[in-house]
N, C-alpha and C positions, 0 to 999 in steps of 0.2 A: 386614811381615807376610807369610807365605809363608801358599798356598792349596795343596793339592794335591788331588788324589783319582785313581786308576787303576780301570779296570772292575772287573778280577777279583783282590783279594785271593787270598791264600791263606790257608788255614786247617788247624788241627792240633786234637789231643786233649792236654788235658793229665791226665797220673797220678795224681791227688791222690790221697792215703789218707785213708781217712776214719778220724775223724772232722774232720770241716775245714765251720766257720760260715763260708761263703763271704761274705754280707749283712756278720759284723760285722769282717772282713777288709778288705772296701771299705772300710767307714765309717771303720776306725781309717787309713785309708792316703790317707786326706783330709779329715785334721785339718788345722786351720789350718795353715800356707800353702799347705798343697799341693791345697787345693778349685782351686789357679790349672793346675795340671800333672796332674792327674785329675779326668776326671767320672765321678760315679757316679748309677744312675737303679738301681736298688731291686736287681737281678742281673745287670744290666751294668757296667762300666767300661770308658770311655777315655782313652788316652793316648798321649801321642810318649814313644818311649824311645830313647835313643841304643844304638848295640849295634855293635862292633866298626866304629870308625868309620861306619857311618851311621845315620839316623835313620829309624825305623819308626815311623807309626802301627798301633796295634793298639787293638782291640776285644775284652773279655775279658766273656765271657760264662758265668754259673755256673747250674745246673739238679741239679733230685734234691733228696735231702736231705744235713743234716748227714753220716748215719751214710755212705751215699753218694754223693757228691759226682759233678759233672757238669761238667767247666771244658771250654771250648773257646777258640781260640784266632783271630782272625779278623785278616791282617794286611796292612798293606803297604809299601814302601819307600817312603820320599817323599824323600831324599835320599842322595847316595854310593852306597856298595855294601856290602850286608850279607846275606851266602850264607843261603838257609833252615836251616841245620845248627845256625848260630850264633844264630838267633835262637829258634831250638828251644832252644837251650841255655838261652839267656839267661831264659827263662819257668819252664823246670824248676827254674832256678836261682831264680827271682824269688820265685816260688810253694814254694820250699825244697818242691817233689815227694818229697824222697829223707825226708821227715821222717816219722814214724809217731807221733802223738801219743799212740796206746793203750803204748807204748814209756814216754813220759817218764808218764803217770796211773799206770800199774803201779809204777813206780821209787817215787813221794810218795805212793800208796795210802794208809800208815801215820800218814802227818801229818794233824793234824785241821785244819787252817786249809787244807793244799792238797784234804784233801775237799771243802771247802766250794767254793773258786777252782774244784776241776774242773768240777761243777754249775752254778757261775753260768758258766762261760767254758768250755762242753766244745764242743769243735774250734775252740778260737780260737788264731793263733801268728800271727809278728808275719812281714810279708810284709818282702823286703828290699828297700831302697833302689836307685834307679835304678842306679847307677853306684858307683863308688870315690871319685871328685871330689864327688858328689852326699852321701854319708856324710858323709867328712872335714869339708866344710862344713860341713853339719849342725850336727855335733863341737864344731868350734871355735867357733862360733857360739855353740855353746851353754854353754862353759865358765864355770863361777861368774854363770851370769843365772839371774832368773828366769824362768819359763815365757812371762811373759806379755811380757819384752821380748824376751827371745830369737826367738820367733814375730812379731814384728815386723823386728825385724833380715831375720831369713829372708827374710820378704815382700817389704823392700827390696830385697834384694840378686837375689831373684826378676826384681821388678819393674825394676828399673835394669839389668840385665844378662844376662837372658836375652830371648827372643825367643818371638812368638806366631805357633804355628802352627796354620792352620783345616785342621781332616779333618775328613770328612763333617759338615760343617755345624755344625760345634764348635769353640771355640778354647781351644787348649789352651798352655799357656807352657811353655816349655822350659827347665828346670834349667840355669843356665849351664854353659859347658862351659869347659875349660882355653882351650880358644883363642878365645873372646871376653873373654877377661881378658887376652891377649899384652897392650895398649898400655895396661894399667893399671898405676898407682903406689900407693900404699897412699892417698896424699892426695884420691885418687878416694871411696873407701870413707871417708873421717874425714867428709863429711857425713852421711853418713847414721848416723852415728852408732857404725861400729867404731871401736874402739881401735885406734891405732898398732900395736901387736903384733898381733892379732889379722889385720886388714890386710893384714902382712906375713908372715904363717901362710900364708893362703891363697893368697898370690899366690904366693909361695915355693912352696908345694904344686903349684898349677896348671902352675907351670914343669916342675918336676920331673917331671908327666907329660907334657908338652908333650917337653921334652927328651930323655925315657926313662932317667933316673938312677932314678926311680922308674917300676916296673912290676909292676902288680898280678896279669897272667898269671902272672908269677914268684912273687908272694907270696902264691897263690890254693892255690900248691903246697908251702905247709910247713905242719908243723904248729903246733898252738896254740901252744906255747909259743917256738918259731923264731919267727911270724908277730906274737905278743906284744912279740918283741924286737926284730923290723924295724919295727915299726909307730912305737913309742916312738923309734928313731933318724931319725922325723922332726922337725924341728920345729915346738917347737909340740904337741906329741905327748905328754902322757903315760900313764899307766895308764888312768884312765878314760876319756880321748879313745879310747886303741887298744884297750880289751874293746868300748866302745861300737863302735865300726866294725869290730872284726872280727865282733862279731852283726849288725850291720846291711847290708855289703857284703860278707861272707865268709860268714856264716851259721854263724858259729862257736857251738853249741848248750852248749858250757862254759865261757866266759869269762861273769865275773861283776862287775860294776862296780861293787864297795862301796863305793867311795870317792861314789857319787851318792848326793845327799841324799835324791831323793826314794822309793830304794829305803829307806834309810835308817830313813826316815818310816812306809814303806808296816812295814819288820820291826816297830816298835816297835808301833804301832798294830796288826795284825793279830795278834801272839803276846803282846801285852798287856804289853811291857814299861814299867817305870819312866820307863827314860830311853832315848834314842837311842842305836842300838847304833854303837860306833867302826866305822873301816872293818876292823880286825881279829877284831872281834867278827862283824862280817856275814860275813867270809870261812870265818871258825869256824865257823859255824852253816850256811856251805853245803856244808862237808862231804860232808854227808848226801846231799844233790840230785844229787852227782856222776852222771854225764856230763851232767845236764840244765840247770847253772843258769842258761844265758842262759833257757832257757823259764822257770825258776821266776822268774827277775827278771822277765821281760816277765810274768807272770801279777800277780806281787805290785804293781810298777807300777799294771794297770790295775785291780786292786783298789782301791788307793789313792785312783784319779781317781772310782770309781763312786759 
């Protein structure tokens, strides 16, 4: 267990556009298993984030209202070296700042089911994943499970392989990283209950950033449908793995993950259909949403859960 704490932080402002529900932004960003790697106390959140090789404790503090928003930034280094520039970055990026949700309500204005989504969830967008390795995982974790063992697995693989670190009087775990998985075999991970493939997904993955054959700075820089195509030439990787992580570590606002069930579920139930729409049907009917549909996915989602 690593303890750290230095006197003076530093501290920044972050951008937000409003409208942005900072409250139900925590809450969804520590959802099981991640209440172990985030704490939240009602307009605070803490956490360790890894950020260009090193590890930052920060304090994310929100004030104001919805319409305008108040984030502040309160940080500090607890291991390696990680310049203030990059960790500016890494927040703007986290908190997707560059996002204008009056943007994507204008575009679905005309839908009567995303009237309803914008009123129950107006300034709600889904914040992004620690890291690239922290995604992927995710990903694959979560291929063909359901909710409730996938969220177990996670936990495990939390708990077996990452590390706890105490800032200010809090312990917070740490997202495995690529190189505390270096001396693992997939036969590590078959207790706890992955599959042989899966296993060998991830460790395959880790290497590959470990190595630098994979490098996300470079695939940070194409676009959607280039980064659609590098993502899938991973293994282990296919369409809905790589729309899933390029919204969740890229913040890619128009990939659309038909092929998930539980969006699937959420179209059928919400626009009242018969039967479950195919993944071609979902794609057809996102049309419409164009440039927004990861937002409209992540709205129709937590429609679904509510």
């Amino acid at each position: 267990m690593l303890s750290m704490s230095q006197p003076h932080p530093h501290q920044f402002e972050l951008d937000i556009k409003g409208p942005f529900d900072f409250q139900r932004a925590f809450k969804d960003v520590t959802r099981a298993p991640f209440q172990l790697t985030e704490r939240v106390n009602v307009n605070r959140m803490t956490g360790v984030f890894p950020i260009q090789g090193g590890i930052v404790g920060a304090s994310i503090s929100a004030f104001g209202t919805i319409a305008k928003p108040h984030v502040s930034v309160q940080w500090e280094l607890l291991e390696n070296e990680s310049d203030p520039a990059s960790v500016q970055s890494y927040f703007h990026d986290l908190f997707q700042t560059r996002v204008d949700l009056r943007d994507f309500y204008a575009h679905v204005a005309d839908e009567p089911v995303f009237q309803k989504l914008i009123h129950q969830f107006h300034g709600f967008t889904f914040l992004r994943k620690h890291s690239f390795f922290e995604a992927m995982t995710t990903a694959i974790i979560d291929q063909q499970l359901n909710v409730a063992f996938a969220t177990t697995l996670r936990e495990r693989f939390i708990r077996s392989f990452g590390r706890i670190i105490t800032w200010q009087g809090e312990e917070h775990w740490l997202f495995p990283q690529p190189e505390d998985l270096i001396d693992l075999t997939p036969a590590d991970l078959r207790p706890l209950q992955f599959s042989q493939r899966k296993a060998e997904y991830i460790l395959d993955f880790a290497r590959g950033l470990r190595e630098g054959t994979i490098q996300p700075s470079k695939l940070s820089q194409l676009d959607d449908d280039s980064l659609l195509d590098a993502l899938t030439k991973i293994r282990g990787v296919g369409r809905w793995t790589a729309e899933y992580v390029g919204m969740m570590a890229f913040g890619r606002l128009d990939y659309l993950p038909a092929a998930d069930i539980g969006l699937q579920r959420a179209i059928q139930q919400l626009f009242q259909l018969s039967e479950r729409p195919t993944e071609a049907q979902v794609r057809a009917r996102g049309e419409a949403w164009k440039p927004y549909r990861g937002l409209a996915t992540f709205y129709l989602w937590h429609a679904s859960e509510s």
